[in-house]
C-alpha positions as CSV (number, residue, x, y, z in Angstrom):
1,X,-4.1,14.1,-62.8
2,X,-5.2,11.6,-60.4
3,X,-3.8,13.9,-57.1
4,X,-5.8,16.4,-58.3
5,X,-8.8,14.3,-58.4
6,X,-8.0,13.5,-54.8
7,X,-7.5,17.7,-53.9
8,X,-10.7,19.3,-52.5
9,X,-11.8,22.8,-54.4
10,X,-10.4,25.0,-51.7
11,X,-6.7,23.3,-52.1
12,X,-7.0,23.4,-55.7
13,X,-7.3,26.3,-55.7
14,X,-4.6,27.6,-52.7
15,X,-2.2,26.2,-54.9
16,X,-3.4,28.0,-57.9
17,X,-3.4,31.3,-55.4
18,X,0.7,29.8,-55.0
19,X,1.5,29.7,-58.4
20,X,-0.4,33.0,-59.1
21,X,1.8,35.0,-56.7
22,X,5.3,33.0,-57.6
23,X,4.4,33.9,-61.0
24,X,3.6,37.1,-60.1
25,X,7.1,37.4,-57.6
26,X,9.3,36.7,-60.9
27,X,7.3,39.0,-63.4
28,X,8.1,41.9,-60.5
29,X,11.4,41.0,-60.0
30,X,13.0,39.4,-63.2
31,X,15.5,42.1,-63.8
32,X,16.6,41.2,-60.4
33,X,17.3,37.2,-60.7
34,X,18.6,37.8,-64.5
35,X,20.9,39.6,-62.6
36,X,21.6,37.3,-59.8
37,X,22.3,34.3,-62.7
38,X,24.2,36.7,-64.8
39,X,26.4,37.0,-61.3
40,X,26.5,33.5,-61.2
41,X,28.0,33.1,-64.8
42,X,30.3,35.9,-64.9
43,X,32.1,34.6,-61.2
44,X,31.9,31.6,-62.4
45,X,33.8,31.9,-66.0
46,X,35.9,34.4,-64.3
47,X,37.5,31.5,-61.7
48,X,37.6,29.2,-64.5
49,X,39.3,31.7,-66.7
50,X,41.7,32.5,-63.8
51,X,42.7,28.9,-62.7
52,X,42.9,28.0,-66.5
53,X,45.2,30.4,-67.9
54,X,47.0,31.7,-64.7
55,X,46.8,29.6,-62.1
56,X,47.8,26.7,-64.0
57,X,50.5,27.6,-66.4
58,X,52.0,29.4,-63.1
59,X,51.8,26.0,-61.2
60,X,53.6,24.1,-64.3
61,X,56.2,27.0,-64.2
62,X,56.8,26.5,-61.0
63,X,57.4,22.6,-60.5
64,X,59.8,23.1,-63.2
65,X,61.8,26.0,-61.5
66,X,61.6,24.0,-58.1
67,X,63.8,20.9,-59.6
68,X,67.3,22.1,-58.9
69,X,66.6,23.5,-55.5
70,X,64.9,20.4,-54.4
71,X,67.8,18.4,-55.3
72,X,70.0,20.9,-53.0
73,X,68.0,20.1,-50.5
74,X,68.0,16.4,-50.7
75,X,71.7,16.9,-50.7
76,X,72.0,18.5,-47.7
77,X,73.0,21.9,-49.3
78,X,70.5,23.8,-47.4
79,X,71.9,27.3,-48.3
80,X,72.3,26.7,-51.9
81,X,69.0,25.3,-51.8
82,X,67.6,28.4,-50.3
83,X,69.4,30.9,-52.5
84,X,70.0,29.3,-56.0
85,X,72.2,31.0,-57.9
86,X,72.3,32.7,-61.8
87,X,71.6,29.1,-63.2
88,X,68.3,27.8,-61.3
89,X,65.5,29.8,-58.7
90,X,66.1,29.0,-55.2
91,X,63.1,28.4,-52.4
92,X,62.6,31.7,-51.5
93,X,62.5,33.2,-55.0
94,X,59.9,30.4,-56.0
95,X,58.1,31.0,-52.9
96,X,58.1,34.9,-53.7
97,X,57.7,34.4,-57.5
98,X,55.0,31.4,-57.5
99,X,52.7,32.5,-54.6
100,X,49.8,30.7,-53.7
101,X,50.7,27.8,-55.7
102,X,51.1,23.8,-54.2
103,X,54.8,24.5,-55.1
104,X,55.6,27.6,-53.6
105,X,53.7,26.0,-50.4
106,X,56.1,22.5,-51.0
107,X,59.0,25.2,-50.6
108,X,57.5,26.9,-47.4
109,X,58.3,23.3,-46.2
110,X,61.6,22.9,-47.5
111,X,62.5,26.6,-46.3
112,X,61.8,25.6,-43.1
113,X,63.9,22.6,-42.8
114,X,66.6,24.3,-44.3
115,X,66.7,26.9,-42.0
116,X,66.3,24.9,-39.2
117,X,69.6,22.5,-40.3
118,X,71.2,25.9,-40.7
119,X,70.5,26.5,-37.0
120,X,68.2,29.8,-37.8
121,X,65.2,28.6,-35.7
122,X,63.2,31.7,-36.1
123,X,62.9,31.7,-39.7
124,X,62.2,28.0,-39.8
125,X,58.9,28.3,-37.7
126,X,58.1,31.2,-39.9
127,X,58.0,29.3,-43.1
128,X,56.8,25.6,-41.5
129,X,53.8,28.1,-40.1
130,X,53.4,28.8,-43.6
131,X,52.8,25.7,-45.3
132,X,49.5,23.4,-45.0
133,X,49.3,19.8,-45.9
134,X,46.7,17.1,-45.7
135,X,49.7,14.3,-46.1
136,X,49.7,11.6,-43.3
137,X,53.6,12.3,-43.2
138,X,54.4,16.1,-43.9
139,X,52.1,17.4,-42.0
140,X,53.1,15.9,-38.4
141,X,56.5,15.9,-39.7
142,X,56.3,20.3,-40.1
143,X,54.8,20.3,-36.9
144,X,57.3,18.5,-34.7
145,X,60.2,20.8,-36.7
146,X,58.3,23.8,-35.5
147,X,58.5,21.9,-32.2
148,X,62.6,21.2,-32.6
149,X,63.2,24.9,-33.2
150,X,61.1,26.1,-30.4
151,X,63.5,23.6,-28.8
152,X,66.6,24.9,-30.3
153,X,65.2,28.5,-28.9
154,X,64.9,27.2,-25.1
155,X,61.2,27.7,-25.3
156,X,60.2,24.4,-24.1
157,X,56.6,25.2,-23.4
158,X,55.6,26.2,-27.6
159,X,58.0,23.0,-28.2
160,X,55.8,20.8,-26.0
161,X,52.8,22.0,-27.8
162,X,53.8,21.4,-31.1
163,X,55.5,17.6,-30.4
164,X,51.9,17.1,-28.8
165,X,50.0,18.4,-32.5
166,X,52.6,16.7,-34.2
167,X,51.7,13.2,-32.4
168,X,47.7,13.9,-32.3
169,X,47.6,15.5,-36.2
170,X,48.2,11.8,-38.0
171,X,48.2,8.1,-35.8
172,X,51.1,5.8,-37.9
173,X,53.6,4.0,-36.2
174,X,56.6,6.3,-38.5
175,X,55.7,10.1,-36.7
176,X,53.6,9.3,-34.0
177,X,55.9,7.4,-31.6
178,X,58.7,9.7,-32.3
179,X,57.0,12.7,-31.2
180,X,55.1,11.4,-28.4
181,X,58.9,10.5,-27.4
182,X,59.8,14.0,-27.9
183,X,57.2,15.6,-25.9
184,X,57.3,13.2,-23.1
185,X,61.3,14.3,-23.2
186,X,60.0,18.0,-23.1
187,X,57.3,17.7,-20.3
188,X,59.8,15.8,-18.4
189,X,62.5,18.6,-18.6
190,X,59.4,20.9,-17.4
191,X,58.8,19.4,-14.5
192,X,55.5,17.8,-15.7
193,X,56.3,13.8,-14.3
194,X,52.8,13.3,-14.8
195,X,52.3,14.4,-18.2
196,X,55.6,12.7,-19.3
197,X,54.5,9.5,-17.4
198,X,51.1,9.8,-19.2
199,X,52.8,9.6,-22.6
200,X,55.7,7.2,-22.2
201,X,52.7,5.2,-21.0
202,X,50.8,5.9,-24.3
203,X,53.8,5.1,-26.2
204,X,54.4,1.4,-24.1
205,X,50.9,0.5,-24.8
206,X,50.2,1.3,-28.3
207,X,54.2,1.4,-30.3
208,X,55.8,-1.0,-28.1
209,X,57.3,-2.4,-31.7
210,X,58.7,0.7,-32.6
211,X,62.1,2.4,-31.8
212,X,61.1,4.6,-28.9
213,X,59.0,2.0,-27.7
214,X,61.6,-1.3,-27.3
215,X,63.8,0.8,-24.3
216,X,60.9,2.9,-22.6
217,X,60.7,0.7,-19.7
218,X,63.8,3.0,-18.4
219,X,61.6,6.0,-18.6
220,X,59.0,5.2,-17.4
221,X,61.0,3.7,-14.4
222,X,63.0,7.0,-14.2
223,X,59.7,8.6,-13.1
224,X,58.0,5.5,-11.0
225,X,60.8,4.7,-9.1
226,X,61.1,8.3,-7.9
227,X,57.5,8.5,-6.5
């Protein structure tokens, strides 16, 4: 009451001439906006519906089915742990079986090791390319394998690349010196001193504690000492 003590006549009443023609917009188009919030409803029960009783029943199925294979895997039995057998669902049935849940992406991962231990290098960037992860370990961990089995394939440029995402994509003293190690290696092998100098340098200045870092005086001196 008191701001509209304050308001002159003429803004008293523009703002009645407002509410007039908002009143006036939703009389005219009411049908329209139940419609819009009906929309909203319906998607909105349907996604809830969907994720309740599909979604998640599938994703509980899943983690249960993925057991056995995971504990191939952990044993090294990278073909058993791909194919299963009568008893328990391998990787690449729960990846075909349980798609687009967090399992089925976990086994992208686990594919893509396997294959790579297996020596098929091809099929392991095809299902490392496949799974996503936010983890500070897994993810830079998928990207360097993709980066060892462009290795394994002689392509030493796409290996390069994805040591150098592997090393960028999470800083931790576990991944990050290893794979700045590994695409210093690869520049080096491509001629690229400078590059490989560059991250020797990076790895001497910031991980000088870790494993790569306590002999990489010697490769950095391979490079200085030839200039």
């Amino acid at each position: 009451m008191a701001d509209n003590k304050n308001k002159t006549p003429d803004q008293l009443k523009t703002i009645e001439e407002s509410l007039t023609k908002a009143e006036m917009y939703v009389e005219d188009n009411k049908n329209t906006l139940m419609g819009i919030v009906l929309a909203i409803i319906v998607c909105f029960s349907a996604f809830f519906s969907y994720d309740r009783f599909y979604m998640q029943p599938k994703e509980n199925n899943a983690s249960t089915e993925i057991y056995m294979a995971e504990k191939k895997f952990e044993q090294n039995k990278f073909q058993e742990a791909l194919d299963g057998d009568e008893q328990y669902a391998g990787l690449l049935e729960i990846i075909d079986s349980y798609s687009g849940t967090k399992t089925a992406n976990l086994a992208e991962y686990y594919a893509g090791i396997s294959y790579l231990r297996l020596g098929d290098a091809e099929a392991a960037i095809e299902h490392l390319d496949n799974f996503s992860s936010d983890d500070g370990i897994l993810a830079p961990i998928s990207k360097g394998a993709i980066g060892d089995a462009f290795s394994e394939l002689g392509q030493d440029e796409e290996a390069l690349e994805y040591y150098i995402k592997a090393a960028e994509l999470r800083t931790n003293n576990f991944t990050t010196p290893v794979y700045l190690m590994k695409a210093a290696n690869a520049a080096y092998s491509l001629g690229q001193k400078d590059k490989a100098l560059n991250l020797y340098t990076r790895i001497e200045n910031e991980f000088a504690t870790s494993r790569e870092g306590q002999n990489i005086g010697k490769y950095i001196a391979r490079i200085t000492s030839a200039k």
